[in-house]
N, C-alpha and C positions, 0 to 999 in steps of 0.2 A: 417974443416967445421964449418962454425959461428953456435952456437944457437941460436935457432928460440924465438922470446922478447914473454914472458909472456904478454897474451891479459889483460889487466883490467877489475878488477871485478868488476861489475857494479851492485850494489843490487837493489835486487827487491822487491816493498813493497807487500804484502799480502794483497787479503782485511780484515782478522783481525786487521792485523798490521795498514793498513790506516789511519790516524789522519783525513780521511774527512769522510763524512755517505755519502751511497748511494746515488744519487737524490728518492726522494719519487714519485711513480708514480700513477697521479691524478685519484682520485676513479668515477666513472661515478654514478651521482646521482639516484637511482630507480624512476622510473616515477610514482606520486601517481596517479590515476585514480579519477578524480573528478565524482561522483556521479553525475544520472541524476536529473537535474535541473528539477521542478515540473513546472506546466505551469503557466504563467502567468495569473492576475487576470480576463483579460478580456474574460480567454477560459474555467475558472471552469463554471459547468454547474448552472445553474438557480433553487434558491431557495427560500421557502417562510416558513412566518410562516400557521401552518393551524389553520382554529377554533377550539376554545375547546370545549369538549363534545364529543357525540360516533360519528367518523366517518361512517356513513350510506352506503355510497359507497367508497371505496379501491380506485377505479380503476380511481375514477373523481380527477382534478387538488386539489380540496378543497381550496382554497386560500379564505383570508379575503376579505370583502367590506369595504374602499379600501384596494388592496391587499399590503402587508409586504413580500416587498424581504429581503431575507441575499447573504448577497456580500462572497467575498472569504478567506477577513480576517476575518470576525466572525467564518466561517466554520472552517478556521485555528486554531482558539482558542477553540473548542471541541477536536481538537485532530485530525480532519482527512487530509490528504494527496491527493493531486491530478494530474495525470500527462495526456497529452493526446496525444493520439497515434491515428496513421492510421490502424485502424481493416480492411477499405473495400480491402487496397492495399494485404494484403493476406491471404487465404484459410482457415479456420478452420472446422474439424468433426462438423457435427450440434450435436454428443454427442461422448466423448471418456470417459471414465472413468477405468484406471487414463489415460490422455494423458502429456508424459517428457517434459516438461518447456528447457531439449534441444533440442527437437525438432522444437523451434522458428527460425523463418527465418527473423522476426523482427528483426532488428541494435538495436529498443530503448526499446522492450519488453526485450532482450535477457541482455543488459545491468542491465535497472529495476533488473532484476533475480538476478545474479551476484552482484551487491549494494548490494544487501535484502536479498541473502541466500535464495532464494526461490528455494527448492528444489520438490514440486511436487503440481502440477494442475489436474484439473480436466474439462471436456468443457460439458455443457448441453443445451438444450433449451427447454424454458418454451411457452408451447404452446400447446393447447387443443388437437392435433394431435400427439404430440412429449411426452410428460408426462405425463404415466397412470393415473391417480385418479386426472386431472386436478386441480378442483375444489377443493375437498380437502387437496390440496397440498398446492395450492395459499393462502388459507385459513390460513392454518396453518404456513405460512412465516410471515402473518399479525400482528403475536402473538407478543407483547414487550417482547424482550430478551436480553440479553448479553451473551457474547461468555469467554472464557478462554484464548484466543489468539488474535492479531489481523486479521483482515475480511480484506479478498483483492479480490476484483471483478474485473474484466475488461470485460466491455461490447463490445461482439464484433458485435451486430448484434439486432435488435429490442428498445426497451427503457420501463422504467422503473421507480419506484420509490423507494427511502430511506429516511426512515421519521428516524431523530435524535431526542433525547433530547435535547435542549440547557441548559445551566447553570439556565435557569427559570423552567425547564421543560415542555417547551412548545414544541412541536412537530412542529421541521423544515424537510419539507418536498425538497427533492435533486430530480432534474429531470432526470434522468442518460440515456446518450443515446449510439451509436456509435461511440468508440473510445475513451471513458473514462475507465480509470481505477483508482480509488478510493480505498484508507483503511480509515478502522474504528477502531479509538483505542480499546484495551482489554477492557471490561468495562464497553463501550458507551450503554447504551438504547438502542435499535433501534429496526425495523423491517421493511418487502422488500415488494413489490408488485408492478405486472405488469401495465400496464395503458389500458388504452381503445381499444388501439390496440391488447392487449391479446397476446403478444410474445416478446421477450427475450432470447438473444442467448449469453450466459455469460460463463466467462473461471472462475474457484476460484483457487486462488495461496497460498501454504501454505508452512512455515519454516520446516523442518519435517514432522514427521508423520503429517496427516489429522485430522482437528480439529470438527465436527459439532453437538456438543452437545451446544443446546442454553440450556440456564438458564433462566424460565420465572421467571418476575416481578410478584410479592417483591423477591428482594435477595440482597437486600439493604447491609446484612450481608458477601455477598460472597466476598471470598479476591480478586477476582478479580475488582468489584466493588468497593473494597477501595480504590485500587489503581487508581483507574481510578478519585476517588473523590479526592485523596490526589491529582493529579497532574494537578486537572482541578475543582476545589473548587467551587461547586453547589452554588446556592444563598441563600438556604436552608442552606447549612453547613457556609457559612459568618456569618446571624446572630446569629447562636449557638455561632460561636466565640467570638460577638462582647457582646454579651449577659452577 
């Protein structure tokens, strides 16, 4: 009987042994999430300088003869932020305290949140039927203060005012209506009040815990205040320097 021919051994490379590398397989890049865009300049709400001396009435336009608008870029240069959104298209508690920042049914509020780390709100409305001590309330919003954190409002319903510092210290007065929502750097002067119509149905968003201890004026001295002057340099603090 013939023997059967030995098959050839045919080696086989290992992939350590391999003299080629793997092909590399291509990494899918993370999608950054572009931040909401602020609005454009011709949707920030309408601002003026006011006269100097005691405001006698809150609640009137107060604008000069003739009146002094500020556009959206001045406003930009104190520090404040503005986007505008459709408050009428849905539903808010006329008060919830706290009400979850995820319970937005908003696409641009819910986003806003998420950008900013806003972890909890709050919804009220200011109106002689709806807030006890009316009167003494409104009052008491009128007071120049600064805050420790930044102020974030979104009006969802009535209108309003916010009177700022500018870098002269002159009181620019923000018409804030339906569907804005506005911050106010750490820092800024300011102080709120209703208008003529006497109502105001506002949501407040905050990074953490809840901030609402104002600081009335002088507290020139407060680190929050410094900071807000180191990064938005008064006209008063220019000529110390140039001095």
């Amino acid at each position: 009987m013939a023997e059967e021919a030995e098959a050839p051994v045919i080696p086989v490379e290992t992939p350590e042994e391999s003299s080629e590398a793997p092909p590399e397989i291509p990494k899918k890049k993370a999608k950054i999430s572009e931040p909401l865009p602020e609005a454009p300049d011709s949707e920030w709400p309408s601002a003026w300088i006011m006269p100097e001396g005691e405001c006698k009435d809150q609640k009137a336009p107060n604008k000069m003869e003739p009146n002094q608008p500020v556009n959206a870029e001045e406003m930009r240069k104190l520090g404040i932020c503005y986007w505008k959104l459709d408050a009428e298209a849905f539903e808010y508690p006329a008060l919830s305290v706290p009400w979850d920042p995820k319970d937005s049914m908003d696409p641009k509020l819910s986003k806003l949140r998420d950008d900013r780390g806003y972890s909890y709100a709050d919804i009220i409305t200011v109106h002689p039927d709806k807030l006890p001590e009316y009167d003494k309330k409104v009052k008491s919003f009128f007071e120049e203060h600064i805050h420790d954190a930044e102020e974030i409002r979104y009006i969802l319903g009535g209108s309003g005012y916010f009177d700022v510092r500018d870098l002269s210290d002159r009181w620019v007065r923000i018409h804030i209506k339906a569907g804005d929502l506005m911050t106010l750097p750490e820092g800024i002067y300011h102080r709120f009040t209703v208008d003529e119509k006497d109502t105001i149905h506002a949501m407040r968003l905050f990074v953490g815990q809840p901030v609402w201890t104002p600081f009335i004026r002088p507290c020139d001295e407060h680190p929050s205040r410094q900071k807000y002057v180191k990064e938005f340099p008064t006209k008063a603090e220019e000529k110390k320097e140039e001095a």
